[in-house]
Backbone bond lengths (Angstrom), bond angles and torsions (degrees), N, CA, C in turn:
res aa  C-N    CA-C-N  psi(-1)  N-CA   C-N-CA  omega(-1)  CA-C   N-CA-C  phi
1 X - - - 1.444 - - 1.524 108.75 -
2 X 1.131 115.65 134.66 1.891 114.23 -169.55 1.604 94.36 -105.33
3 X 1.144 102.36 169.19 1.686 113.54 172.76 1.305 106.53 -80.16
4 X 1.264 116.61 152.23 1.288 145.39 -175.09 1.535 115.29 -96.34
5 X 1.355 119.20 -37.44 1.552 130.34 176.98 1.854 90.64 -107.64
6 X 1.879 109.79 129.88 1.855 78.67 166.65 1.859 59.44 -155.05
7 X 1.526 101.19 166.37 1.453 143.04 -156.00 1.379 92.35 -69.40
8 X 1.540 101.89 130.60 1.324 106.72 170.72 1.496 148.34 -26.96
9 X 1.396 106.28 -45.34 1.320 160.18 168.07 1.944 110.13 -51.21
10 X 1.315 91.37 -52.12 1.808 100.06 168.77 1.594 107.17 -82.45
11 X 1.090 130.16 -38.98 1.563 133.82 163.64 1.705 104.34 -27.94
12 X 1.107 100.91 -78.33 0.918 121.82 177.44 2.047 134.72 -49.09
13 X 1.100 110.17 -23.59 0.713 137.98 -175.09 1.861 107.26 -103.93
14 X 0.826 121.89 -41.16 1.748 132.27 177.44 2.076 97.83 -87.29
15 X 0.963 93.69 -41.36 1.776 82.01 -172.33 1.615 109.83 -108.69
16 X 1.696 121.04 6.80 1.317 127.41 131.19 1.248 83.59 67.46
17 X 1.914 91.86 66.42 1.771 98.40 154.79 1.425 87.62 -140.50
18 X 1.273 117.54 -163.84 1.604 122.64 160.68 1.069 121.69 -110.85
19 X 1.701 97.75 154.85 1.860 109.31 -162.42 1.596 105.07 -52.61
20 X 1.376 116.80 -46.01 1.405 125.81 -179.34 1.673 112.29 -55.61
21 X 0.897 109.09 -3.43 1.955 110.52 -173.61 1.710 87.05 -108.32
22 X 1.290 121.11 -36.75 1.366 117.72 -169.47 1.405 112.24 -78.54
23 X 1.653 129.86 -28.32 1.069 153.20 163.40 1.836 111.51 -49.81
24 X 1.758 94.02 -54.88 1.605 114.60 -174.60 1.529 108.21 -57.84
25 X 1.280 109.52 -60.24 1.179 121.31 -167.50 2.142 110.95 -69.29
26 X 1.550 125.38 -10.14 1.201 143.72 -174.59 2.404 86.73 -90.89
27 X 0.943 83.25 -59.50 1.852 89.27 -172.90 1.701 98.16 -73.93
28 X 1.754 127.10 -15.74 1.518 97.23 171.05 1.571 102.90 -87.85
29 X 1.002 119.49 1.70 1.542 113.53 -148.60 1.163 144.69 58.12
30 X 1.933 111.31 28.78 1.528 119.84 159.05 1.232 127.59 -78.69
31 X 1.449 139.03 -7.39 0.934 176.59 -166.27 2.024 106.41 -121.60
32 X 1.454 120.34 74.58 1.338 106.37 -169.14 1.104 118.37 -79.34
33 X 1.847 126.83 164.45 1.560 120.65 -171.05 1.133 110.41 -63.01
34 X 1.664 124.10 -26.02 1.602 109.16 -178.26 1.465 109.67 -52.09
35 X 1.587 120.97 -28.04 1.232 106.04 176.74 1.404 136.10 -94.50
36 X 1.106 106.19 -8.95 1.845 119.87 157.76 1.406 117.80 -69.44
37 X 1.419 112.49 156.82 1.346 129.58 147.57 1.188 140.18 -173.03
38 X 1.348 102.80 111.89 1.612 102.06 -168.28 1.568 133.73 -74.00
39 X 1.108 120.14 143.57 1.319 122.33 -146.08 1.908 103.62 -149.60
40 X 1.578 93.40 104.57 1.706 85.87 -167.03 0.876 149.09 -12.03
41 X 1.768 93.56 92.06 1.455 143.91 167.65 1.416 103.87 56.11
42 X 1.811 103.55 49.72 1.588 122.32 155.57 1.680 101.28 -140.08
43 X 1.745 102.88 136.41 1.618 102.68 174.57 1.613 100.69 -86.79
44 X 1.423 106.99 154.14 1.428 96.45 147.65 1.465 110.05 -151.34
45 X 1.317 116.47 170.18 1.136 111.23 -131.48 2.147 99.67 -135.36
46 X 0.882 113.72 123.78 1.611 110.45 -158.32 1.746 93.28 -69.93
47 X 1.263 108.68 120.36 1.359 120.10 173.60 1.551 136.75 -37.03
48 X 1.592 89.54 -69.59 1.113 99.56 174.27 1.588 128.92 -61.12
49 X 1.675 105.79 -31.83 1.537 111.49 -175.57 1.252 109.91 -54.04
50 X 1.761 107.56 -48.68 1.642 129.10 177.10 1.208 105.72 -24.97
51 X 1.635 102.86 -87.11 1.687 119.01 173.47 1.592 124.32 -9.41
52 X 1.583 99.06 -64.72 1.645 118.97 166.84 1.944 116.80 -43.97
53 X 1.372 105.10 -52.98 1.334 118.21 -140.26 2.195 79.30 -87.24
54 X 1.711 117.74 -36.29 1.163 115.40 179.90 1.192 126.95 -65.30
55 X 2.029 105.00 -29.21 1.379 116.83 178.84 1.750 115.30 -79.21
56 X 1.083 92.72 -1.35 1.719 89.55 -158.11 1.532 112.24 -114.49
57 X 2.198 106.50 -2.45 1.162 110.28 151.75 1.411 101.08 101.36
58 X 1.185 110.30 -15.24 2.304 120.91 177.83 1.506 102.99 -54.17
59 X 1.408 114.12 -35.19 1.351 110.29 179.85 1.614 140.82 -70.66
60 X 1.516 87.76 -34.63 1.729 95.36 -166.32 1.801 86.79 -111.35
61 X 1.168 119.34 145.71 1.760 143.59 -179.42 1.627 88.34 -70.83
62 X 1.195 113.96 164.84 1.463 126.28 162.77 1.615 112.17 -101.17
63 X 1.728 88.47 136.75 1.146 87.75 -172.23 1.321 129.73 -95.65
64 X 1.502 124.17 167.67 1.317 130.39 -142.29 1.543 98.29 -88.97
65 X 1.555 129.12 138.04 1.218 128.26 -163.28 1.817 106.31 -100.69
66 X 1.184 107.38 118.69 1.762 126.68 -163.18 1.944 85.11 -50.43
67 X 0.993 104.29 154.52 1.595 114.85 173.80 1.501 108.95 -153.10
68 X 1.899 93.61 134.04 1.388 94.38 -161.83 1.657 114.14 -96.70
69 X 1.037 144.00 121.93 0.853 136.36 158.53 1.427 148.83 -33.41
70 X 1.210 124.03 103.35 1.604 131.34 -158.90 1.118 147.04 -88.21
């Protein structure tokens, strides 16, 4: 059985983004507090929601479409 809450830092590291995007996204509020919790002066971060919230695109902005000049 794996943990359900695990350190920001492993988030990050298993779904091969950076800690600082995992941090970013906790202070924009895409990532909601039900799913944080800090735990002397370590976040961690509910796994599975992550997974959900990464697959489903809430996380990353859309990106801006290159335009060519004519």
């Amino acid at each position: 059985m794996s943990a359900r809450f695990v350190k920001a830092s492993e988030i990050a590291e298993w779904f091969r983004v950076s800690r600082d995007a995992v941090y970013l996204w906790i202070r924009q509020g895409k990532i909601p507090s039900e799913c944080v919790i800090r735990i002397a002066g370590t976040v961690r971060v509910d796994k599975e929601e992550f997974e959900r919230l990464l697959r489903s695109g809430v996380l990353y902005g859309r990106r801006r479409q290159k335009t060519v000049a004519g």
